[in-house]
C-alpha positions in Angstrom: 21.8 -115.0 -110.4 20.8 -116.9 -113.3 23.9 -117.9 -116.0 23.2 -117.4 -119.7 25.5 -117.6 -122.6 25.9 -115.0 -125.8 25.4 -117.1 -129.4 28.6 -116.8 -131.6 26.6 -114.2 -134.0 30.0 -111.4 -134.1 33.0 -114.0 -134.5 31.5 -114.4 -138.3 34.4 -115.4 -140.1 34.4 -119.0 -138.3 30.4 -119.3 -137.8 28.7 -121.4 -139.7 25.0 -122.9 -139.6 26.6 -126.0 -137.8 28.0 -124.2 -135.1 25.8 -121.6 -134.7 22.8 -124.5 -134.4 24.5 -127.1 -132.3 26.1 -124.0 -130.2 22.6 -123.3 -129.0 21.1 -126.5 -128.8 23.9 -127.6 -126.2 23.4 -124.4 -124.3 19.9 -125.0 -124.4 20.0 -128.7 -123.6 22.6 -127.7 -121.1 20.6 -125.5 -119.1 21.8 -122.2 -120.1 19.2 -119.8 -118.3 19.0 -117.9 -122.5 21.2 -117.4 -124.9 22.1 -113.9 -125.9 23.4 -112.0 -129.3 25.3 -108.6 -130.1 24.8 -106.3 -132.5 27.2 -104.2 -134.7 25.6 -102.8 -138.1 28.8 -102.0 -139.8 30.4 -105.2 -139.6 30.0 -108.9 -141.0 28.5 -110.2 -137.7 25.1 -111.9 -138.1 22.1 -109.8 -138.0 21.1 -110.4 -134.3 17.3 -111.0 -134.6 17.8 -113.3 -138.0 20.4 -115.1 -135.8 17.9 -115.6 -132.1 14.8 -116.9 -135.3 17.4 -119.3 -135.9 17.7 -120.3 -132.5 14.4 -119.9 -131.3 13.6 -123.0 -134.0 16.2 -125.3 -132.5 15.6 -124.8 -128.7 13.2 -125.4 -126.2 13.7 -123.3 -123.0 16.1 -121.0 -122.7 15.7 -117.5 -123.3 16.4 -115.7 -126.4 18.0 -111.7 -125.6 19.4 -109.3 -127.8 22.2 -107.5 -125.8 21.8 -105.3 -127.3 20.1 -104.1 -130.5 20.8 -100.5 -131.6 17.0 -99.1 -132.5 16.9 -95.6 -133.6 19.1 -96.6 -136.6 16.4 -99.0 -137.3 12.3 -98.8 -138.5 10.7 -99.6 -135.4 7.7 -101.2 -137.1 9.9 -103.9 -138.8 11.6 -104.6 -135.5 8.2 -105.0 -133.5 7.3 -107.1 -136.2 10.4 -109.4 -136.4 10.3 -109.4 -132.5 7.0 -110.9 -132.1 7.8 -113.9 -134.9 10.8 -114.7 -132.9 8.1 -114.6 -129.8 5.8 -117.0 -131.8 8.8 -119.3 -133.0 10.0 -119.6 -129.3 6.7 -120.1 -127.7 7.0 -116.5 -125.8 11.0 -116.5 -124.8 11.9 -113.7 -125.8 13.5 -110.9 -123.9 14.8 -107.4 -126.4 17.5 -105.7 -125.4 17.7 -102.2 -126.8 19.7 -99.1 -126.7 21.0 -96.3 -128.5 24.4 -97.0 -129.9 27.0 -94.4 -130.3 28.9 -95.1 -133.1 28.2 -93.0 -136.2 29.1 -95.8 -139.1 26.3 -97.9 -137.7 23.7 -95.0 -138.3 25.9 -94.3 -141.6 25.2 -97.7 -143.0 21.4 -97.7 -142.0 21.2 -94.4 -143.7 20.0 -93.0 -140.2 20.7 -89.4 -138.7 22.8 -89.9 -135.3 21.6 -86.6 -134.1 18.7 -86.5 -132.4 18.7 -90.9 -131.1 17.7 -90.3 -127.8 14.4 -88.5 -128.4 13.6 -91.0 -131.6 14.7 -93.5 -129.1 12.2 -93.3 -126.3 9.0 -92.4 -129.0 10.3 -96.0 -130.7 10.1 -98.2 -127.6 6.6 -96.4 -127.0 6.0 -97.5 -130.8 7.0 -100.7 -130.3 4.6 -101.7 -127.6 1.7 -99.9 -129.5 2.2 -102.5 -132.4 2.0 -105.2 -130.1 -0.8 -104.2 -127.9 -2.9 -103.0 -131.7 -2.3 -106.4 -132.9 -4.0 -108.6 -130.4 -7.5 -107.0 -132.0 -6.5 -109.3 -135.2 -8.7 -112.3 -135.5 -9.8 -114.7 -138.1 -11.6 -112.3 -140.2 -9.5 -109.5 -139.8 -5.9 -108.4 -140.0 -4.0 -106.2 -138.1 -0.3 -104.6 -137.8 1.4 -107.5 -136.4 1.9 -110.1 -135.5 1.5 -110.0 -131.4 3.6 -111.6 -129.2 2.8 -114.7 -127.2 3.8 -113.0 -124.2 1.5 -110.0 -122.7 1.5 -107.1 -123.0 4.6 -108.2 -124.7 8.6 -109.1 -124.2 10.0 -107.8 -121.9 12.5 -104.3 -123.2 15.5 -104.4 -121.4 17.5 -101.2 -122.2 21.3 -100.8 -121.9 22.7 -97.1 -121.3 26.1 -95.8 -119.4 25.0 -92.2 -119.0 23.6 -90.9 -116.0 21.2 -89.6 -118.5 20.7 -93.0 -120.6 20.2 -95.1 -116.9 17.6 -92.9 -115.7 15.9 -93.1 -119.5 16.3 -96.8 -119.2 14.4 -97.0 -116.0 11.8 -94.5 -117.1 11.2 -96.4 -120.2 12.5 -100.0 -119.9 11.2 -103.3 -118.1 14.4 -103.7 -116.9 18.3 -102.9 -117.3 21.2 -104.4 -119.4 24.9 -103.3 -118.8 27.5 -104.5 -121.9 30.9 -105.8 -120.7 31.0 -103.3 -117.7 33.0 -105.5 -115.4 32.1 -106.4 -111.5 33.6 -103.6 -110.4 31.1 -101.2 -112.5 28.3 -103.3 -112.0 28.8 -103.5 -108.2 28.8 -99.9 -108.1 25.3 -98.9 -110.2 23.4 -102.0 -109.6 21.8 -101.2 -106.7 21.6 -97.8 -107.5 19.2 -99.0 -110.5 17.3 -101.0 -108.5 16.3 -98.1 -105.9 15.6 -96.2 -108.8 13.4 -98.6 -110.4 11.5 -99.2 -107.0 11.1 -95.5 -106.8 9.7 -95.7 -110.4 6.7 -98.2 -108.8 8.7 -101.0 -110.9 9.7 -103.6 -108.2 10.5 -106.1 -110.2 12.9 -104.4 -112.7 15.4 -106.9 -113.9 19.6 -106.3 -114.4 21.0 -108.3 -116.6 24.9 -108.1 -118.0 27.6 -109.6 -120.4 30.9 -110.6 -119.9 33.4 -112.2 -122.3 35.4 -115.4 -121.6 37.6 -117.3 -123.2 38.1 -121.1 -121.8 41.3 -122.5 -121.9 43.6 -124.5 -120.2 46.7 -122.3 -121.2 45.3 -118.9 -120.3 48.2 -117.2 -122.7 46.8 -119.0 -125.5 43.1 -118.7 -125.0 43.6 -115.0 -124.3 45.6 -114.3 -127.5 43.0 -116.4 -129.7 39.6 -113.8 -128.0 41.4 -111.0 -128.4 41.9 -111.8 -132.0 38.1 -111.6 -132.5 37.8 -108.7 -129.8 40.1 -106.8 -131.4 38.7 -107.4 -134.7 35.3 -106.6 -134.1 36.0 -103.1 -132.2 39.1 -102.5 -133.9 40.3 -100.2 -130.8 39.8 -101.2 -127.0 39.0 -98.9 -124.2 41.2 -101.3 -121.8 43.6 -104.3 -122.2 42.7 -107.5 -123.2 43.4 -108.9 -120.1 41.1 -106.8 -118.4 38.1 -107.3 -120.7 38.1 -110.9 -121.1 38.1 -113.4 -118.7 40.3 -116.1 -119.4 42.1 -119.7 -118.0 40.8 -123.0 -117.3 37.0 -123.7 -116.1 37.6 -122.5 -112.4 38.7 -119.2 -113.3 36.0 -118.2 -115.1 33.9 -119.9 -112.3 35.6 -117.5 -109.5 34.6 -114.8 -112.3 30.8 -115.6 -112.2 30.9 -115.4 -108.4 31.8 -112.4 -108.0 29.4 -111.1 -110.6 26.8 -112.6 -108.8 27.6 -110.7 -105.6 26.5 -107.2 -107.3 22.9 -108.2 -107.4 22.8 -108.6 -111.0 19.5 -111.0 -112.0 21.1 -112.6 -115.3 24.9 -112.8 -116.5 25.1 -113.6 -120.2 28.7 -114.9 -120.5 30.0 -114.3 -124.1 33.0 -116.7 -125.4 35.2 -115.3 -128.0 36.4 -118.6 -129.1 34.3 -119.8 -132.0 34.4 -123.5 -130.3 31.5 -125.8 -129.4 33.9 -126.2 -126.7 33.5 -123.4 -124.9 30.3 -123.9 -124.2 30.9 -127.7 -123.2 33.4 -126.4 -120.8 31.6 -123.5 -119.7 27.9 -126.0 -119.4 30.2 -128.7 -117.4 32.4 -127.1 -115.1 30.9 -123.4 -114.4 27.0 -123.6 -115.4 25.8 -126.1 -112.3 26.9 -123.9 -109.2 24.3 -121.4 -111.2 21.5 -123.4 -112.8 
């Protein structure tokens, strides 16, 4: 299992341009497998493909995913477009995660109809890889809808779903498979259900990837309290405790943590501090990262 780390993008009271800069050049110079962002419309986080252009111009190797970026609350055009800069910018790194969100304010603020998401949804993706595939007939004399990608046919679309419905659109549709902060437990249980799925879709190499926040802290109490301040605050309601969503304590703790996510077969684990501290990822690049470089 490969380790990434999510970019600060949703704690965006504390971030700044200098930690959200030197935040990914130490994950990148670290050895982070990518570096991955959230997305929340209604909300002061940073815009999540604005935030992996900024990254993708101060790093070198490590992969740039959105995990996840809502689409059928968005024009699919502009997001194939701004996809493929971030593509160009990063030498061909990038990776989009995409899925359907649920929550009606984020279609509210886009001015988007919620009903209807899952059919736009799949006809998007399509749309998507259209654009990219259409622009690599531009040349020097003539322009085309674009830009294309450096990768090809394009980066890969990883889409994230909990439905039994959404998972089997995802592996229909998708180049691979993203779970949000699902736990080990959850993961354990569908990952290899995914994968026999995807095998039986002719798609052997279907990749799972998945988030998980962390806090780092010597005093577990006190890291705990300061991630669930930003938790808290950006879903304003939880679905489970605190203590059960974020993984908190001192280096080792989180380390046991990764373990175990990496026996449910998962490809890539994107772990997501919610402290908004370079030294998280320090820590987390130090004493956790080298048992999964």
């Amino acid at each position: 299992m490969k380790l990434g780390i999510g970019l600060p993008n949703t704690m965006a009271y504390e971030t700044d341009r200098a930690l959200l800069l030197a935040w990914a050049r130490t994950a990148d110079e670290a050895g982070f497998h990518g570096l991955s962002v959230i997305d929340k419309p209604n909300y002061d986080s940073w815009d999540p493909l604005i935030t992996l252009a900024a990254a993708a111009a101060v790093t070198e190797r490590a992969r740039l995913v959105t995990g996840i970026l809502q689409l059928p609350n968005r024009n699919e055009v502009l997001v194939a477009k701004q996809a493929a800069v971030i593509d160009r910018l990063s030498e061909g790194r990038l990776e989009l995660g995409l899925a359907l969100g649920g929550r009606a304010d984020d279609y509210e603020v886009f001015r988007a109809p919620l009903e209807g998401r899952a059919r736009r949804f799949a006809r998007q993706v399509a749309r998507i890889r259209s654009i990219w595939g259409s622009a690599r007939k531009a040349d020097r004399d003539h322009g085309a809808l674009g830009p294309a990608p450096v990768q090809d046919p394009g980066p890969p679309i990883l889409i994230g779903a909990m439905s039994e419905k959404g998972v089997a659109r995802a592996i229909k549709i998708g180049d691979g498979f993203i779970f949000g902060t699902a736990g080990v437990e959850m993961m354990g249980a569908m990952a290899p259900q995914i994968r026999a799925s995807a095998e039986a879709e002719g798609k052997p190499g279907f990749q799972i990837a998945g988030l998980a926040y962390v806090a780092v802290g010597d005093d577990p109490a006190k890291a705990l309290e300061e991630a669930a301040h930003h938790v808290l605050r950006y879903y304003g309601q939880l679905w489970t405790t605190p203590e059960q969503l974020i993984h908190h304590g001192p280096p080792e703790v989180i380390a046991d943590a990764v373990t175990a996510y990496a026996q449910t077969g998962i490809d890539a684990l994107y772990l997501v501090p919610q402290i908004p501290s370079l030294e998280q990822v320090e820590r987390l690049a130090e004493e956790v990262l080298p048992a999964f470089r």
